[in-house]
Structures are given as C-alpha cells and as structure tokens.
PDB file with SEQRES, HELIX, SHEET and CRYST1 records, atoms N, CA, C and O in Angstrom:
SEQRES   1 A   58  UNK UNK UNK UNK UNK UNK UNK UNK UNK UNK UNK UNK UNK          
SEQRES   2 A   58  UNK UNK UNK UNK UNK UNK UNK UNK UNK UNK UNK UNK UNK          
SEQRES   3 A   58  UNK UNK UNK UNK UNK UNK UNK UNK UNK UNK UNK UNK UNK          
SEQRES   4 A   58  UNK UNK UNK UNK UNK UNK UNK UNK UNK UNK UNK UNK UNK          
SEQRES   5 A   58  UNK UNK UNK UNK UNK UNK                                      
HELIX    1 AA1 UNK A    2  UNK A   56  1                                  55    
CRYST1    1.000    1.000    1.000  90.00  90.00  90.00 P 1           1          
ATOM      1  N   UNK A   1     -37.610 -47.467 -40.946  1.00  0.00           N  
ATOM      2  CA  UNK A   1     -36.950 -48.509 -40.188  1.00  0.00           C  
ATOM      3  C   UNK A   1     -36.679 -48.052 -38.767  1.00  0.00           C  
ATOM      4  O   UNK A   1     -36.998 -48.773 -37.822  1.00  0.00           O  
ATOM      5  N   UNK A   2     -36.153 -46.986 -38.609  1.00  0.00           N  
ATOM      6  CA  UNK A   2     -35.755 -46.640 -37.252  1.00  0.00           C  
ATOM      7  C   UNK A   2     -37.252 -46.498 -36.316  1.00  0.00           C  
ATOM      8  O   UNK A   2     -37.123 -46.846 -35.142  1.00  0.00           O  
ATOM      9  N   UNK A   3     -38.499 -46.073 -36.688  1.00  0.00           N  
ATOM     10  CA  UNK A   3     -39.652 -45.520 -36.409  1.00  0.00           C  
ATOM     11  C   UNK A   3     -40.200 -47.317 -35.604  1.00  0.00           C  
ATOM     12  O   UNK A   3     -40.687 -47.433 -34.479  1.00  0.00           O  
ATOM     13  N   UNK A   4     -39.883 -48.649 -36.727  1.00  0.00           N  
ATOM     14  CA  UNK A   4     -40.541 -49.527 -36.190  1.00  0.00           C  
ATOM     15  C   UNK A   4     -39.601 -50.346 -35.114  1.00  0.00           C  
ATOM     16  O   UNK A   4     -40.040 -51.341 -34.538  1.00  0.00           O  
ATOM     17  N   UNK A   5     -37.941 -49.722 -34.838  1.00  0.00           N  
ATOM     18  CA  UNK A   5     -37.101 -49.954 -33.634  1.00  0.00           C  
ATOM     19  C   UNK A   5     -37.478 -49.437 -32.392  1.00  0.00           C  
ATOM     20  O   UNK A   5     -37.348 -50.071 -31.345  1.00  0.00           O  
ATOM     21  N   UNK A   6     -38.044 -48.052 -32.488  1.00  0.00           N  
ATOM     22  CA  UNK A   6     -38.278 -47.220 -31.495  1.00  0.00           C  
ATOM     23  C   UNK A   6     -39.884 -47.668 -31.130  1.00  0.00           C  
ATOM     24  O   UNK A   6     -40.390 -47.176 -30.121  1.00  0.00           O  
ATOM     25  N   UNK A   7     -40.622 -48.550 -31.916  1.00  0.00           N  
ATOM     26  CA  UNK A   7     -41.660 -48.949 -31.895  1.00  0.00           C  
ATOM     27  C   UNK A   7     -41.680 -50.340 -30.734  1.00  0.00           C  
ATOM     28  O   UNK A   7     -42.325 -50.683 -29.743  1.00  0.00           O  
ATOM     29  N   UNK A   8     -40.820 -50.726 -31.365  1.00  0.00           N  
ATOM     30  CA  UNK A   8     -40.690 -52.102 -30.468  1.00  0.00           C  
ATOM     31  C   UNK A   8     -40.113 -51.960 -29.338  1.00  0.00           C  
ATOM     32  O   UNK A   8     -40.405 -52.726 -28.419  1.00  0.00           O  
ATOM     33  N   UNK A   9     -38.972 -50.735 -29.133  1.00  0.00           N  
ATOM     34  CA  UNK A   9     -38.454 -50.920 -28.310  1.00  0.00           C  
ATOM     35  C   UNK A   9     -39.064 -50.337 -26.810  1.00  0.00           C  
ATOM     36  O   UNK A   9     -38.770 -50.584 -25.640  1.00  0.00           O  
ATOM     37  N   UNK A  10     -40.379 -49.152 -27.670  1.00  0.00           N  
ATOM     38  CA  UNK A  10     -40.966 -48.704 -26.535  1.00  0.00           C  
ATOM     39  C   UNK A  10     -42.240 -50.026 -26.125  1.00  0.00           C  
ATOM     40  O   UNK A  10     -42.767 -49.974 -25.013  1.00  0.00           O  
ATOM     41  N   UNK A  11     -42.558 -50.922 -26.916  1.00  0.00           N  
ATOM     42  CA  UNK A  11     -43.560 -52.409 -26.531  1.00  0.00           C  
ATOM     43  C   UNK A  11     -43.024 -53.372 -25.349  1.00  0.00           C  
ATOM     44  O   UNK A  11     -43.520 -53.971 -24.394  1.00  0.00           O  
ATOM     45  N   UNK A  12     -41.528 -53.171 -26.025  1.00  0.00           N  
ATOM     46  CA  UNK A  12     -40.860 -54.080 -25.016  1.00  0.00           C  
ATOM     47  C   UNK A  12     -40.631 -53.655 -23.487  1.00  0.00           C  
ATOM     48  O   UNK A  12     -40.681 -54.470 -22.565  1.00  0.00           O  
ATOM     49  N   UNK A  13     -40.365 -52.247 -23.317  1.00  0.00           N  
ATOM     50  CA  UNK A  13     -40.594 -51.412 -22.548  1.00  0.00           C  
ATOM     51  C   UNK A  13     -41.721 -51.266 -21.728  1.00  0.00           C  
ATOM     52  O   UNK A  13     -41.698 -50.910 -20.550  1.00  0.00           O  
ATOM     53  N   UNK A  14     -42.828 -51.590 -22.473  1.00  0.00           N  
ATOM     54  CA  UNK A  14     -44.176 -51.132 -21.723  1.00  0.00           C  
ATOM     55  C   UNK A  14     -44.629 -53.053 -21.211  1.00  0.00           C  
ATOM     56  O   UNK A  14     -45.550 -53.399 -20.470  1.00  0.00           O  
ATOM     57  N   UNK A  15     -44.115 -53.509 -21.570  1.00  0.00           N  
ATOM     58  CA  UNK A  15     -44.146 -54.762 -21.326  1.00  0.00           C  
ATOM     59  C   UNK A  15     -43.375 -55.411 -20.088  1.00  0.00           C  
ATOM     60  O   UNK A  15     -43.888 -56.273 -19.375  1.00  0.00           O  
ATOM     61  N   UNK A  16     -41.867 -54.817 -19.879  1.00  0.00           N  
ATOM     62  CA  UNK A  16     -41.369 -55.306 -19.047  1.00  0.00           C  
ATOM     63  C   UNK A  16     -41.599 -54.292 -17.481  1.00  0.00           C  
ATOM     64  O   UNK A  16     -41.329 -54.491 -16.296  1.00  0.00           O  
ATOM     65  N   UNK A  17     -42.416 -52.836 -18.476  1.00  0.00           N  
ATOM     66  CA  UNK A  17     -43.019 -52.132 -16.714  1.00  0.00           C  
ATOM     67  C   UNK A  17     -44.287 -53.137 -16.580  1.00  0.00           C  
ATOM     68  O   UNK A  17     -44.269 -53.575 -15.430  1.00  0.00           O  
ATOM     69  N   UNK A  18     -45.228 -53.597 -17.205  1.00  0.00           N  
ATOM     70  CA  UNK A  18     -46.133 -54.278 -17.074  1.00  0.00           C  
ATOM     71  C   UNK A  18     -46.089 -55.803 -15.830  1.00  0.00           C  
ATOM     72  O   UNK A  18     -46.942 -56.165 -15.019  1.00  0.00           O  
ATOM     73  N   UNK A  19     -44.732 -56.382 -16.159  1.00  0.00           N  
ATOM     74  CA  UNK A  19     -44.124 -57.528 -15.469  1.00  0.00           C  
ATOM     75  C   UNK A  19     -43.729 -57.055 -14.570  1.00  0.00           C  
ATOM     76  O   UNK A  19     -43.929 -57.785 -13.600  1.00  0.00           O  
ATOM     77  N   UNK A  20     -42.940 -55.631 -14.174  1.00  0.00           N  
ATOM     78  CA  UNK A  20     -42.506 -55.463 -12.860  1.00  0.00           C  
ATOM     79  C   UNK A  20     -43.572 -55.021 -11.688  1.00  0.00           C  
ATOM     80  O   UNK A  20     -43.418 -55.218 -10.483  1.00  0.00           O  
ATOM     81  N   UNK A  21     -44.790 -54.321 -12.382  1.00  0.00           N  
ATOM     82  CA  UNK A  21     -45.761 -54.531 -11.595  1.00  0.00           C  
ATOM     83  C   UNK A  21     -46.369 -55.405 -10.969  1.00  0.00           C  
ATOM     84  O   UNK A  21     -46.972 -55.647  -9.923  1.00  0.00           O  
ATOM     85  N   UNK A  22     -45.950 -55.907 -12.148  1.00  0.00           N  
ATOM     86  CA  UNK A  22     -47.674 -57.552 -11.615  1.00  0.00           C  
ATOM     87  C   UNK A  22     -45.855 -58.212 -10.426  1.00  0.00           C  
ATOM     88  O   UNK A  22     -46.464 -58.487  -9.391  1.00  0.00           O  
ATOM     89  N   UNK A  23     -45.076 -58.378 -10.251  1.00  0.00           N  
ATOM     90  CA  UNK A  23     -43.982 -58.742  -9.793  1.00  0.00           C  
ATOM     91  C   UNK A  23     -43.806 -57.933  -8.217  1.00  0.00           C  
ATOM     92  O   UNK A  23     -43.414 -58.345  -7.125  1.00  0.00           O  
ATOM     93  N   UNK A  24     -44.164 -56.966  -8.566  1.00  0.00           N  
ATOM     94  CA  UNK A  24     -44.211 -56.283  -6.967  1.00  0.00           C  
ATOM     95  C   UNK A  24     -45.449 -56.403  -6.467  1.00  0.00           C  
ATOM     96  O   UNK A  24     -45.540 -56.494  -5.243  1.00  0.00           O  
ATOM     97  N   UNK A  25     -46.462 -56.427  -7.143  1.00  0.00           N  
ATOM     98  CA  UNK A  25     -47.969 -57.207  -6.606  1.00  0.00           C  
ATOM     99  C   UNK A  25     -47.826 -58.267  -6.099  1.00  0.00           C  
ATOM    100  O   UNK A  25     -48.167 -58.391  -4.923  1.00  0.00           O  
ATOM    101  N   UNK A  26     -47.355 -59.225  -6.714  1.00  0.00           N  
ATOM    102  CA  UNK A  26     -47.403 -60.863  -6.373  1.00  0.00           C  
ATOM    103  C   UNK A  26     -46.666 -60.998  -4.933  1.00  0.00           C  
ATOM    104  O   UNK A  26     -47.020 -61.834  -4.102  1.00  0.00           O  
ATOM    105  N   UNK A  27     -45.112 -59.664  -4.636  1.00  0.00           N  
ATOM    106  CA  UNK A  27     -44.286 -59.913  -3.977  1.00  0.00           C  
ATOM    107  C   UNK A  27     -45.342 -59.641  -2.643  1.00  0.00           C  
ATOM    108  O   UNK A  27     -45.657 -60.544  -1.867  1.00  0.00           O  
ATOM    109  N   UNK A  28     -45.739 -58.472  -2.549  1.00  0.00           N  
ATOM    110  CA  UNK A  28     -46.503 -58.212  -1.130  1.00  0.00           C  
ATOM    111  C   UNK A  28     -47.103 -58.812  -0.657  1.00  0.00           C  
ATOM    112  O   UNK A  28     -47.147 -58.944   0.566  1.00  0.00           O  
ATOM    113  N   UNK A  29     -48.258 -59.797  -2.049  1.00  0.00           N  
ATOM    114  CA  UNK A  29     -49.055 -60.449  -1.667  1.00  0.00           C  
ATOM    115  C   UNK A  29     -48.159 -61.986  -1.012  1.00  0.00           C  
ATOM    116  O   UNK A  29     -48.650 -62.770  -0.200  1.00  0.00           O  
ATOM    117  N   UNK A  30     -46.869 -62.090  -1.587  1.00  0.00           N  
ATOM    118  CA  UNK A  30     -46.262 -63.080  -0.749  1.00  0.00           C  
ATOM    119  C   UNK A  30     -45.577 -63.018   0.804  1.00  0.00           C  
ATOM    120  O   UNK A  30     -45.290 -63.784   1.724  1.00  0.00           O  
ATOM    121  N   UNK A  31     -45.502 -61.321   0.398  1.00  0.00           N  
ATOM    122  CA  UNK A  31     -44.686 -61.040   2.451  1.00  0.00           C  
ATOM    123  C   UNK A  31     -46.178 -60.901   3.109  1.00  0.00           C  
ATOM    124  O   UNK A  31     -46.147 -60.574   4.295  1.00  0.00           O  
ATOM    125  N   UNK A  32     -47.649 -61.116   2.472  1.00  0.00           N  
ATOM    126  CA  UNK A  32     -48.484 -60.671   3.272  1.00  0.00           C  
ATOM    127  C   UNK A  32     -48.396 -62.058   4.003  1.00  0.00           C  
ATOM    128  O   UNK A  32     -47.845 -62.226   5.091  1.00  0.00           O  
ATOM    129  N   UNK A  33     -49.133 -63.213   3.115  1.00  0.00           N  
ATOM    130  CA  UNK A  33     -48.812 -64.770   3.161  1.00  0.00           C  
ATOM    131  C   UNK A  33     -47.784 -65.435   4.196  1.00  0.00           C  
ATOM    132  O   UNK A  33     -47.976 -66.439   4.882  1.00  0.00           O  
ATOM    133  N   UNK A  34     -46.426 -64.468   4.125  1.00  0.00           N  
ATOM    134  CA  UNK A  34     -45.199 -65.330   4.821  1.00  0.00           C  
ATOM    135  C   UNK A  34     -45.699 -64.573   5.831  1.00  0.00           C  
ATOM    136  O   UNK A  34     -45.216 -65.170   6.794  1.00  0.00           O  
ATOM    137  N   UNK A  35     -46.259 -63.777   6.235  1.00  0.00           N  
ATOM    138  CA  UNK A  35     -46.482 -62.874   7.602  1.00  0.00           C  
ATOM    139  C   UNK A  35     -47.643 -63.771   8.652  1.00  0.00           C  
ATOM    140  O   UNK A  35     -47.484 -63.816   9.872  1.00  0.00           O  
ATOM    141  N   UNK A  36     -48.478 -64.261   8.141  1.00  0.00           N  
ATOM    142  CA  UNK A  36     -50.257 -64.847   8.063  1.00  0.00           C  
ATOM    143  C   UNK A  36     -49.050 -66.242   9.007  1.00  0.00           C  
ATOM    144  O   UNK A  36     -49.076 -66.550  10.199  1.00  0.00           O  
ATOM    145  N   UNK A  37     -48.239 -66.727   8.017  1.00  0.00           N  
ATOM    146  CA  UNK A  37     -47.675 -67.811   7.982  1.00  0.00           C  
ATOM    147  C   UNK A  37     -47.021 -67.681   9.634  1.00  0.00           C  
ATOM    148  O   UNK A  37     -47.438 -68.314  10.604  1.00  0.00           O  
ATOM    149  N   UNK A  38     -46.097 -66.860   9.629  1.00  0.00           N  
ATOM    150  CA  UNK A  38     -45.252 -66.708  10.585  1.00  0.00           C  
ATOM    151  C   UNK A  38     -46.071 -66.521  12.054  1.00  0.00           C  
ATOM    152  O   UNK A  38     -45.497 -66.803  13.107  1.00  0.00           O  
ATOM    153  N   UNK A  39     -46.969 -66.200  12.041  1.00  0.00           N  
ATOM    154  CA  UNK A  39     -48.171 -65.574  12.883  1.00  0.00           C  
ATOM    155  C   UNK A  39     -48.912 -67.237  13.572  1.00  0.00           C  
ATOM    156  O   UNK A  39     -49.238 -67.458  14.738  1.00  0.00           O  
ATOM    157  N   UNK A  40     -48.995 -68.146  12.421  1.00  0.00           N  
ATOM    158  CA  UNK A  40     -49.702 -69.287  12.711  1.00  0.00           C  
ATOM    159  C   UNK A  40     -48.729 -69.944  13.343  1.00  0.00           C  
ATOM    160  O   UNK A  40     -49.007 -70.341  14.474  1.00  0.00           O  
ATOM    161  N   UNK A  41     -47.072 -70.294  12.691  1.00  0.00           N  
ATOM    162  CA  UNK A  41     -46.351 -71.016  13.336  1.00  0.00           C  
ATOM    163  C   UNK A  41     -46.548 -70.810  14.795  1.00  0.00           C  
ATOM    164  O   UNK A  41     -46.938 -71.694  15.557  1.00  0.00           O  
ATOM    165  N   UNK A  42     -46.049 -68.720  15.385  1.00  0.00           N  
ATOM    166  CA  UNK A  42     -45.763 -68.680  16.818  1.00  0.00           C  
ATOM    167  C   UNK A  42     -47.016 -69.433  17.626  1.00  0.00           C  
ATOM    168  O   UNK A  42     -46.907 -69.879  18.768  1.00  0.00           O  
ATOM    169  N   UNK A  43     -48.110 -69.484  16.892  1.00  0.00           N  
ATOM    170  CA  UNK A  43     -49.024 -69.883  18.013  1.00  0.00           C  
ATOM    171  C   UNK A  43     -49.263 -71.518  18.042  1.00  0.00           C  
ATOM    172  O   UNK A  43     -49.823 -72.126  18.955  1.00  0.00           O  
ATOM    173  N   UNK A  44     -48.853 -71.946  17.143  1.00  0.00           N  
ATOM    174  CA  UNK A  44     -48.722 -73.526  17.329  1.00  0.00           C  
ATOM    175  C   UNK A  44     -47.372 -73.805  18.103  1.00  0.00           C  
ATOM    176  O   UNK A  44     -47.431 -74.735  18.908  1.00  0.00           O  
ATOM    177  N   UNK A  45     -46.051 -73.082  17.973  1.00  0.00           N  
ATOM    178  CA  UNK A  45     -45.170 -73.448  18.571  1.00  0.00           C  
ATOM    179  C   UNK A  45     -45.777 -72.899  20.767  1.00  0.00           C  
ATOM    180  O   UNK A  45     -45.788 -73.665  21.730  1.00  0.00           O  
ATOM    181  N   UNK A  46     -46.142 -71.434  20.737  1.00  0.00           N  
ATOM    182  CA  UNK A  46     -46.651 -71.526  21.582  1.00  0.00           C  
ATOM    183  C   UNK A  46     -47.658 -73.106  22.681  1.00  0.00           C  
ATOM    184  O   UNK A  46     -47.518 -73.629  23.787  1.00  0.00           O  
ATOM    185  N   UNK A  47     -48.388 -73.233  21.748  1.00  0.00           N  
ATOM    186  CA  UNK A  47     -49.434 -74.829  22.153  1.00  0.00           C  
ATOM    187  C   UNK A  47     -48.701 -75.787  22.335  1.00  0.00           C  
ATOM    188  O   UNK A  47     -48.807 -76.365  23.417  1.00  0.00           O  
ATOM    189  N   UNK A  48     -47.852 -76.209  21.481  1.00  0.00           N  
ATOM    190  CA  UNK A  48     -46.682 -77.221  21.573  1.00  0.00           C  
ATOM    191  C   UNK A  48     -45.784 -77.025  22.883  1.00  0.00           C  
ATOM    192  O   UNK A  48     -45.613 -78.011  23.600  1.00  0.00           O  
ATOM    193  N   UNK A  49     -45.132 -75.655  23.274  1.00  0.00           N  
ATOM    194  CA  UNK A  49     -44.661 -75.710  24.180  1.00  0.00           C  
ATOM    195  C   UNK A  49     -45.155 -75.780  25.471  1.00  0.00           C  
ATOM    196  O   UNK A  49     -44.496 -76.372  26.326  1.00  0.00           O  
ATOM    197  N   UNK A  50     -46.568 -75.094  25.826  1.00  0.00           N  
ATOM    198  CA  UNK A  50     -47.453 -75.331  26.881  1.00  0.00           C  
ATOM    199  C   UNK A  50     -47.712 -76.976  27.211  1.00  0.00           C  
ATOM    200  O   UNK A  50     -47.685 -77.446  28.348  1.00  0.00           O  
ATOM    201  N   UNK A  51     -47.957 -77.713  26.031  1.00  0.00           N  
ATOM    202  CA  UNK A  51     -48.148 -79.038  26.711  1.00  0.00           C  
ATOM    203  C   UNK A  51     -47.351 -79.885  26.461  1.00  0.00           C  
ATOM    204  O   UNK A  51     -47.665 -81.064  26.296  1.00  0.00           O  
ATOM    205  N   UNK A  52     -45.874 -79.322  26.368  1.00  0.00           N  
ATOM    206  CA  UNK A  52     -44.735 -79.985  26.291  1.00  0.00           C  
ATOM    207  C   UNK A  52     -44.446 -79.772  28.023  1.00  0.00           C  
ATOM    208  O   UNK A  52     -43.896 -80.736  28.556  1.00  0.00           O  
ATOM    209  N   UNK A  53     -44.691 -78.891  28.693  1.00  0.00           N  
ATOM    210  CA  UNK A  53     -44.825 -78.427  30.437  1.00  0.00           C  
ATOM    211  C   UNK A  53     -45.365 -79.214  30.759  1.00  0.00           C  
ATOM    212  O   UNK A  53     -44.824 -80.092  31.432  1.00  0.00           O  
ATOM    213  N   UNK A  54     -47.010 -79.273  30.346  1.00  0.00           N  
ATOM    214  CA  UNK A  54     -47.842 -80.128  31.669  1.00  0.00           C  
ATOM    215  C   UNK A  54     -47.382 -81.467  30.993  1.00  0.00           C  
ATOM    216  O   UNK A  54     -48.157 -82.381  31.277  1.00  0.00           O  
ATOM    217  N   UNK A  55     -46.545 -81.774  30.336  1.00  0.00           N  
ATOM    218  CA  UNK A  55     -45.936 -83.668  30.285  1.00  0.00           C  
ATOM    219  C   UNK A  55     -44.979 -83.570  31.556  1.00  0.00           C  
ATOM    220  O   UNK A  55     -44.973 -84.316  32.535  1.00  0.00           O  
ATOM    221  N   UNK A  56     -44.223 -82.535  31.313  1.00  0.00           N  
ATOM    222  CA  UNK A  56     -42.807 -82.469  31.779  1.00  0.00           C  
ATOM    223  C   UNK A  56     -43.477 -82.823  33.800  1.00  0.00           C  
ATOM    224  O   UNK A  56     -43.148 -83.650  34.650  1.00  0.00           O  
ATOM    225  N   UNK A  57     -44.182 -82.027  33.779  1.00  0.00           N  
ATOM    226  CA  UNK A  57     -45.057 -81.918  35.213  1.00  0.00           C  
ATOM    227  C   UNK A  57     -45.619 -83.178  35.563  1.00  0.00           C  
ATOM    228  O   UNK A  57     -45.832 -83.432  36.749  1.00  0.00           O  
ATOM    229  N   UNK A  58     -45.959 -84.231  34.406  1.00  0.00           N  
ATOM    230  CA  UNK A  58     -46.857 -85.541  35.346  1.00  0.00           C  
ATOM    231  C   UNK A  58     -45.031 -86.286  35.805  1.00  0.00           C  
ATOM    232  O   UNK A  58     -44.934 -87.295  36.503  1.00  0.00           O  
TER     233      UNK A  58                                                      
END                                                                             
C-alpha cells in the first residue's frame, strides 16, 4: 500500500513538473508576442501622430 502512494505521488509529481514546463514555455512565448505587439503599436501610434501634424498644418 504505501509503495502504490509513493507511486502516485511521484506521477502526480512528474505531472505537475510536466505542466510547469509547458507553462513557462507558453509564458515566453507570450512576453515574446506582447513584445512583437508592443513594437507594432509604437509604430502605428508613431504614423498616427505624424499625420495627425500635417492635418494640424493645412
């Protein structure tokens, strides 16, 4: 009995390192994403503000 506690408990174990991996994978691949992201905004806000000028100018 104790053999199939220590059994499970090392499954459950190898299971929840299994999830924290794939969990710190997914995470980078999401700060890579929010980075890509943040990168596209400045340059649309950039464009937006340039010809928010030449209005301001006619």
């Amino acid at each position: 009995m104790d053999m199939e506690l220590f059994d499970a408990l090392e499954a459950r174990v190898e299971n929840l390192l299994k999830q924290f991996s794939s969990l710190k994978q997914e995470n980078l691949l999401l700060k890579e994403e929010n980075l890509t992201l943040m990168q596209e905004r400045e340059v649309f806000k950039s464009r937006i503000d340039a010809i928010l000028k030449k209005m301001e100018g006619m």
